[in-house]
MIPA-522177 format. One record per atom (N, C-alpha, C): z, x, y. Coordinates in steps of 0.2 Angstrom, whole numbers, plus 5000, padded with zeros to 4 digits. Each point is the difference from the previous one (the first is absolute). Example, Ala and Ser with C-alpha at 12.3 -4.5 7.8 and 13.67 -1.06 7.14 Angstrom:
503950664972;500049965006;500050045006;499649985005;500150045006;500349965005;
This chain:
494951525093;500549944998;500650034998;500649965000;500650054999;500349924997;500350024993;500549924997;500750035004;500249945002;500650014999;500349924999;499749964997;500549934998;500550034996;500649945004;500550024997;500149944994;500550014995;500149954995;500049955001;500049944995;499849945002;500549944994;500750054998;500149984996;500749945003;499949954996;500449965002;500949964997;500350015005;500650004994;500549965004;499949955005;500549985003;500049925001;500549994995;500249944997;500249955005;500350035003;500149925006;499649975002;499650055002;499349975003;499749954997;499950034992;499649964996;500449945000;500749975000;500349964999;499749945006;500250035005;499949965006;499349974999;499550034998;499449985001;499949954994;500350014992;500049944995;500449935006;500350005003;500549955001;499949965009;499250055000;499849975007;499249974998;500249974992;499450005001;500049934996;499749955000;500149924997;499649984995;499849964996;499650014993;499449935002;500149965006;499649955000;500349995007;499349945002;500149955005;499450025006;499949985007;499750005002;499950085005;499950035002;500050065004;500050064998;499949994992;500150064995;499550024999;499850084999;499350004995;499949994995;499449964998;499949974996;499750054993;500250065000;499950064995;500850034997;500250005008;500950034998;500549965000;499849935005;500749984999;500450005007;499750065003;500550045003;500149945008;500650025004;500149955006;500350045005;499650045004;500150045005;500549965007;500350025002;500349965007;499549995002;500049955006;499449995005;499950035005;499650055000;500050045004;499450005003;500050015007;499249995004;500150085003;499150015001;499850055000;499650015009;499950035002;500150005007;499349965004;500049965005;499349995001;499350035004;500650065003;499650065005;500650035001;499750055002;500550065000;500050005009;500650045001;500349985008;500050105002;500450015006;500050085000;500450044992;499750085001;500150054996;500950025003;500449994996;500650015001;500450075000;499450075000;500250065001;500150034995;500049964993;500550064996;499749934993;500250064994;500049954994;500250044994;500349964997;500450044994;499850004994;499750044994;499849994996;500250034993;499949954991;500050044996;499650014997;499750084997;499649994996;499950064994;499750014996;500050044996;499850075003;500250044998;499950095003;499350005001;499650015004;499150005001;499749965003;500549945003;499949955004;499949995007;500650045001;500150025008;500150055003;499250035001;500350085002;499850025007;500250045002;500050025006;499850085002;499950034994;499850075002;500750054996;500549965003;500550044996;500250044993;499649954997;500050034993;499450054998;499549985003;499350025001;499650015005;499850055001;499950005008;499249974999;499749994995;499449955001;500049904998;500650024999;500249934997;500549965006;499749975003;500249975009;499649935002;500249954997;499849925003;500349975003;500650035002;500449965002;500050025009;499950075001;500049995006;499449985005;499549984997;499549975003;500149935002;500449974995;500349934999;500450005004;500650045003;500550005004;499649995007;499550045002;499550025007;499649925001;499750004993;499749945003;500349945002;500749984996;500449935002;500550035004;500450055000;500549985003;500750014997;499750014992;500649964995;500350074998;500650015001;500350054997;500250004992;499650054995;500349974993;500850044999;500349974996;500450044996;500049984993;500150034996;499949994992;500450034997;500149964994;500550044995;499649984991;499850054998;499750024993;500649954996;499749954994;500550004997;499950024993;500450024996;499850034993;499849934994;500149955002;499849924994;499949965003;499749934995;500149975003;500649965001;500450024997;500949985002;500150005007;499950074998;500350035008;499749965006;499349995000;499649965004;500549935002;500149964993;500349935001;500550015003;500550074997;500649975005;500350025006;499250055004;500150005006;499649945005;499849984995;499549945005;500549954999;500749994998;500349955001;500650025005;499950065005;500450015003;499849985010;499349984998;499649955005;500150085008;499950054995;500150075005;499150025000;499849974996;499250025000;499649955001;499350035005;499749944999;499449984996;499750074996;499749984995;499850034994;499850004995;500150044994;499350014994;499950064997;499650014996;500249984994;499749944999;500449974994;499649994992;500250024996;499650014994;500249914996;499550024996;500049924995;500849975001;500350074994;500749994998;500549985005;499850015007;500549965002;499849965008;499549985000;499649975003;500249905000;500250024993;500249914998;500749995001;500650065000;500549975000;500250005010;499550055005;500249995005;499849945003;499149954997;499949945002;500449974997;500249984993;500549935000;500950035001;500350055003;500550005004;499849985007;499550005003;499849985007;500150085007;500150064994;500050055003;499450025005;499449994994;499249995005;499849945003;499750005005;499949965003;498949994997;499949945001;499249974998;499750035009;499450054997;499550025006;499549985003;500149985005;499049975002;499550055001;499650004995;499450075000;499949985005;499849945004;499650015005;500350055006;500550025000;500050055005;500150084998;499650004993;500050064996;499350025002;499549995002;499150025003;499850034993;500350064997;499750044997;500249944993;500549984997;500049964996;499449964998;499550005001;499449965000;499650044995;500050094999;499650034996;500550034994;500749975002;500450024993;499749984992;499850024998;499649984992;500249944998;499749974997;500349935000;500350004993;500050034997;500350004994;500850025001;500350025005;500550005003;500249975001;499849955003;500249935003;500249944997;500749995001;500049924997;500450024995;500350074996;500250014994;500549954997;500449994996;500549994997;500750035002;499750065003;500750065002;499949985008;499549995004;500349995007;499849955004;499949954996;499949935001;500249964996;500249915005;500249964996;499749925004;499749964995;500049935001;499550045008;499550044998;499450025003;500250035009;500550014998;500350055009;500050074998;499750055003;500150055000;500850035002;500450044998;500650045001;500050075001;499350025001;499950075003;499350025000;500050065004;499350024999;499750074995;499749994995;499950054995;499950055001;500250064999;500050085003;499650044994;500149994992;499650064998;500249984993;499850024993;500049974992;499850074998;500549994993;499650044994;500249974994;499750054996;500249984992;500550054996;500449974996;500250044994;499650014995;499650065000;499850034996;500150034991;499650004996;500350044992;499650085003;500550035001;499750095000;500050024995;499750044997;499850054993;499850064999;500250044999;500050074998;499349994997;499350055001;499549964996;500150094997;500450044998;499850024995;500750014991;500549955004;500249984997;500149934996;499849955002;500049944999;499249984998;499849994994;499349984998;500349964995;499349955000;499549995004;500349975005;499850015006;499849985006;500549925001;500649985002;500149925000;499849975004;499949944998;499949935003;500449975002;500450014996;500649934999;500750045003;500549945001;500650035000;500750004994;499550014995;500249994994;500050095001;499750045001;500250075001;500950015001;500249965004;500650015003;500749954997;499649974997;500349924996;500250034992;499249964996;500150004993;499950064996;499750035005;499850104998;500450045000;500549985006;500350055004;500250054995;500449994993;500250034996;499750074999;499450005001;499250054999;500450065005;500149995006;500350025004;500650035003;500649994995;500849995000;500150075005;500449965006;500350055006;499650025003;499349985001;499750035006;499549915002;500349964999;499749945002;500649985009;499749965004;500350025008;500049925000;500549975005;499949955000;500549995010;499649975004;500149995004;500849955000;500450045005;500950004998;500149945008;500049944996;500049935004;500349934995;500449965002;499849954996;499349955002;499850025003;499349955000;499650034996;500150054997;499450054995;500049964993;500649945001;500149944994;499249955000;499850015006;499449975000;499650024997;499850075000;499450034998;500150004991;500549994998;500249974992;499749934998;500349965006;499749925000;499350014998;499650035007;499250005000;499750024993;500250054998;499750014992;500149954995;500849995001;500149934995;499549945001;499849995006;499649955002;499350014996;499950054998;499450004999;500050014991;500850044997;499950034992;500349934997;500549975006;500349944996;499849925001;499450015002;499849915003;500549954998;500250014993;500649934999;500750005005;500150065002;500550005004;499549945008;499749985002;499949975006;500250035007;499750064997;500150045008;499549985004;500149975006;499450015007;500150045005;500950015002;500050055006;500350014998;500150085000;500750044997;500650025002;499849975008;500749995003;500349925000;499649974995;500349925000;500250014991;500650034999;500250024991;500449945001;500249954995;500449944997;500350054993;500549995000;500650024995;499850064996;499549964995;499550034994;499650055002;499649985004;499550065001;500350065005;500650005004;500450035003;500450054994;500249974996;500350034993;499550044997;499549984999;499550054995;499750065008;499949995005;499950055003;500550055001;500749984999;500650055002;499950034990;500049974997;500050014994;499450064998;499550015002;499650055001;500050055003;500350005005;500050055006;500950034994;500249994998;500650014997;499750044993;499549984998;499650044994;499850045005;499650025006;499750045003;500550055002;500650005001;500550045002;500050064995;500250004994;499750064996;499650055002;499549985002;499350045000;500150035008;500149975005;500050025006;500550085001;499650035003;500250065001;500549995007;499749985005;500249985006;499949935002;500449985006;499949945005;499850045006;499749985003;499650045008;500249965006;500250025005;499949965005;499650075007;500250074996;499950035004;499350035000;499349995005;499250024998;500150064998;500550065003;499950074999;500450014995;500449964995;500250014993;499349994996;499649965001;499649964993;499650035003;499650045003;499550045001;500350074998;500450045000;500250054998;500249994990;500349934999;499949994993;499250024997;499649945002;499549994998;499750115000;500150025005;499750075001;500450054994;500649984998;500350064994;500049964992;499749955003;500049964991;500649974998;500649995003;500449965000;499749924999;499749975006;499949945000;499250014996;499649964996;499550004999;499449945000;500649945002;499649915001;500749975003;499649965005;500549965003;499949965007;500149975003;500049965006;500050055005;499549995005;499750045006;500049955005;500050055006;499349965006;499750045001;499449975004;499150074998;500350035006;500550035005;500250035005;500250064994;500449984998;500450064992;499450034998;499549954996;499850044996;499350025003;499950015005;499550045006;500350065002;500749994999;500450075003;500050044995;500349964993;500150054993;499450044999;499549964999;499150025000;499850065004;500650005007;499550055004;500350084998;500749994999;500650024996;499950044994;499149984996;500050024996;500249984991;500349955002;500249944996;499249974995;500050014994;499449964997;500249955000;499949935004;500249954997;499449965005;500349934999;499449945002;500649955001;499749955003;500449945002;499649934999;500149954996;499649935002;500749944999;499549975000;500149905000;499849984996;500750014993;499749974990;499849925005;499850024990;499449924998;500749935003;500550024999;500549935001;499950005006;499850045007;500350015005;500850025004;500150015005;500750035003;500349975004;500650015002;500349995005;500050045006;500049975005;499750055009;500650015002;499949985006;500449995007;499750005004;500249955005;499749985007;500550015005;499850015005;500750005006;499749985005;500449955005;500049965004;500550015008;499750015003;500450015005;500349935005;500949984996;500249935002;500350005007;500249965004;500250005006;501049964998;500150035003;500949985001;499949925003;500449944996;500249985003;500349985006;500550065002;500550015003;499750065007;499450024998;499650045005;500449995008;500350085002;500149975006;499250045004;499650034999;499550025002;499349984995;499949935001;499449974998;499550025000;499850005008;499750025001;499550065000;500650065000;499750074999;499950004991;500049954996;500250004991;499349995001;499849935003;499349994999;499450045002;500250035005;499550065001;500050064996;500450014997;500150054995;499549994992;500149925001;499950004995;499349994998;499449975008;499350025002;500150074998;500250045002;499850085002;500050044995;500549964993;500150044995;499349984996;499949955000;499349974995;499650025005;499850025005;499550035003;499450054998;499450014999;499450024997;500450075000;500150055003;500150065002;500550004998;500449985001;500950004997;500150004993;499749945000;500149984991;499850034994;499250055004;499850074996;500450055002;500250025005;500750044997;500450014997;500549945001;500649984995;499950014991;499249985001;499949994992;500050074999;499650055002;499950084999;500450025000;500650005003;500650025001;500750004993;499749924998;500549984998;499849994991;499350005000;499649984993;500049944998;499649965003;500149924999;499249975001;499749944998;499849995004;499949965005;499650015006;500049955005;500149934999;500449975006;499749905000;499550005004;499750045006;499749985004;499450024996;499449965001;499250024996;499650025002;500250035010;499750045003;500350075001;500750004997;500150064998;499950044997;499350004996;499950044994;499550045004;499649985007;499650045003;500450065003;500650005002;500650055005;500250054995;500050004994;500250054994;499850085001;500550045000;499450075001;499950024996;500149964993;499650024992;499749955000;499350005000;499749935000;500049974994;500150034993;500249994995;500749964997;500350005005;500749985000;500049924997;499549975005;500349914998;499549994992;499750055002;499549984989;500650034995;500350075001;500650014995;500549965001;500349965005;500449975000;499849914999;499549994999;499649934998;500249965005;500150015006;500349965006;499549955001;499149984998;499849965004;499749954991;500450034994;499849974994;500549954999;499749935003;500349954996;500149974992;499550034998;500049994989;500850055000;499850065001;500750045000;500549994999;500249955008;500649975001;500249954995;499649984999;500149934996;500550014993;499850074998;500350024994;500750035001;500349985007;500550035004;500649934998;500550004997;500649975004;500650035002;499949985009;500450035004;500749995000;500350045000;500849975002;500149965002;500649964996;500449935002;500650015001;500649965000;500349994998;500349934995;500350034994;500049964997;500549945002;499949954999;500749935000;500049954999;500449974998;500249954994;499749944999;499649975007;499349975001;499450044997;499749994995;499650064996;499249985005;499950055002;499550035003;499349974997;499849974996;499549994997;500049934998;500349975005;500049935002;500449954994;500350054995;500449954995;500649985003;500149914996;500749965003;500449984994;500050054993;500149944998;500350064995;500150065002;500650084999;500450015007;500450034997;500050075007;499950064999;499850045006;499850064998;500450045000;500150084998;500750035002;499850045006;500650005005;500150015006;499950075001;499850035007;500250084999;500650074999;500649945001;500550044998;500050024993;499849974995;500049994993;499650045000;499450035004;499550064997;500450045002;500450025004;500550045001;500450024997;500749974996;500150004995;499750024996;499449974997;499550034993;500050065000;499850025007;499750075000;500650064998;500449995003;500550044997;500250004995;500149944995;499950004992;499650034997;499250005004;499450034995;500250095001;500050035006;500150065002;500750034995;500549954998;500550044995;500550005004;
């Protein structure tokens, strides 16, 4: 297995703008959870011929060909089998993502929570018909239908792979042993300068999620659905949290080499890090406090604007494919969507440390969203704050 996700940190405000102001707060066509009011957009009802070529975006580990690694190669079996020539361009966020899919130059993308909702209600993705996705049938169903790639019960892409944010701990410096994320929160103090906190304004969620649990009067239900007050007491704590933090991380091979010199000694992981710091020699452990975490889920969406449709949907079989989607995941440290993927692993302990077939696990999971002004937890009677505004915050918490 070799990490190489790149950051997933979010900062690109127009985007977030466009997606508050594409989105309606009532009436008929809307979901009945967000609010939200996609264009009308129809999803294909058979696929016609393979167009030769197809142009993708995805995160670094997505689309390989041999080039970067000469045992890391899916792409060109996919090019032999259909026909489709790929070309790809890595992006470094999900910004970056949005505001190349608004140039209608690609035709589909690896798209994470964060910004999965603002390319649906922009109308930049178009709605999928699994039925012409085959392998879409053993994609885990806990996948299916999310919040982040669905709306008003349509599918908006086919699930490629999950993980969680992690609490990692130094286990011979941090005792006893934490549960909670109050290690990182109301303790942090305990730890001044060597507390790590994942360098994103979405990491304003994983403040929420605690507050969810230490502050029940606050009315948190989903932490990307904040109304004024609880938006305020979340930035309001991450702002007591900035003291204590030694680092923000975006980079795996910073916060595994922290964690290894005693620099960082608690803080936000993914079990890819903390499997690498571990092998590295790092004392540390990684779980899923009593509150639970925030994930992420990535979803491979199709271009509205797709001038090769056709080779987008084949792509998008071949990438969730049993054989495939056990590579990518190895390759890239995720786990699988497909649930016959866990037989293809060539660590066959792979999908048990990654809990890819634990649905209780997942549960304790919320996955990236995007936040917006239609509060996500199906209130009508606030507004919630928008993503730009986590953006903003986040620069204020950071100093």
């Amino acid at each position: 297995m070799r990490l190489i996700r790149t950051p997933r940190a979010a900062a690109f405000c127009a985007a977030a703008l466009l997606l508050t102001t594409a989105c309606g707060s009532s009436g008929s066509g809307g979901s009945p959870a967000t609010g939200l009011h996609p264009p009308a957009l129809k999803a294909p009802a058979e696929l016609g011929r393979t167009e030769g070529q197809v142009n993708l975006i995805a995160w670094a580990g997505y689309v390989e060909d041999g080039s970067n690694d000469p045992g890391a190669d899916w792409v060109s079996g996919f090019e032999k089998r259909t026909g489709c020539q790929v070309r790809s361009k890595v992006a470094a966020s999900s910004d970056e993502m949005v505001k190349l899919m608004k140039t209608g130059a690609y035709d589909a993308v690896s798209a994470s929570g964060d910004a999965s909702l603002r390319l649906i209600a922009s109308g930049d993705a178009a709605p999928v018909n699994t039925g012409l996705v085959p392998n879409y049938k053993d994609v885990f169903d806990g996948l299916k239908h999310g919040a982040w790639n669905s709306v008003d019960g349509r599918m908006y892409g086919i699930p490629h792979g999950r993980g969680a944010n992690l609490l990692m701990y130094d286990t011979a410096k941090v005792t006893p042993a934490p549960t909670s994320w109050s290690a990182v929160f109301d303790d942090a103090a305990r730890y001044k300068g060597h507390v790590t906190a994942y360098d994103s304004p979405i990491y304003i969620a994983d403040a929420a999620l605690y507050l969810k649990a230490r502050r029940p009067e606050l009315g948190i239900k989903n932490p990307y659905a904040l109304d004024r007050k609880q938006f305020d007491a979340a930035v309001a704590l991450l702002k007591r949290q900035n003291e204590y933090v030694g680092e923000y991380w975006s980079d795996y091979l910073k916060e595994v080499s922290a964690f290894k010199s005693g620099d960082s000694v608690v803080g936000t992981t993914w079990q890819v890090i903390a499997n690498l710091a571990a092998s590295e020699g790092a004392k540390v452990k990684a779980l899923v406090p009593k509150e639970g975490s925030t994930g992420w889920s990535d979803t491979w969406m199709v271009s509205s604007k797709a001038k090769h449709p056709n080779c987008a949907y084949k792509w998008l079989d071949w990438i969730v494919s049993p054989k495939v989607n056990a590579q990518v995941a190895e390759y890239f440290g995720e786990a699988p969507a497909n649930s016959r993927a866990c037989a293809e692993t060539t660590d066959k302990n792979f999908c048990a440390v990654y809990h890819a077939a634990d649905e209780d696990y997942w549960q304790k999971i919320a996955f990236w969203n995007t936040p917006i002004e239609q509060c996500l937890d199906g209130r009508r009677d606030v507004t919630c704050v928008p993503y730009a505004e986590w953006v903003r915050a986040w620069t204020e918490i950071k100093g």
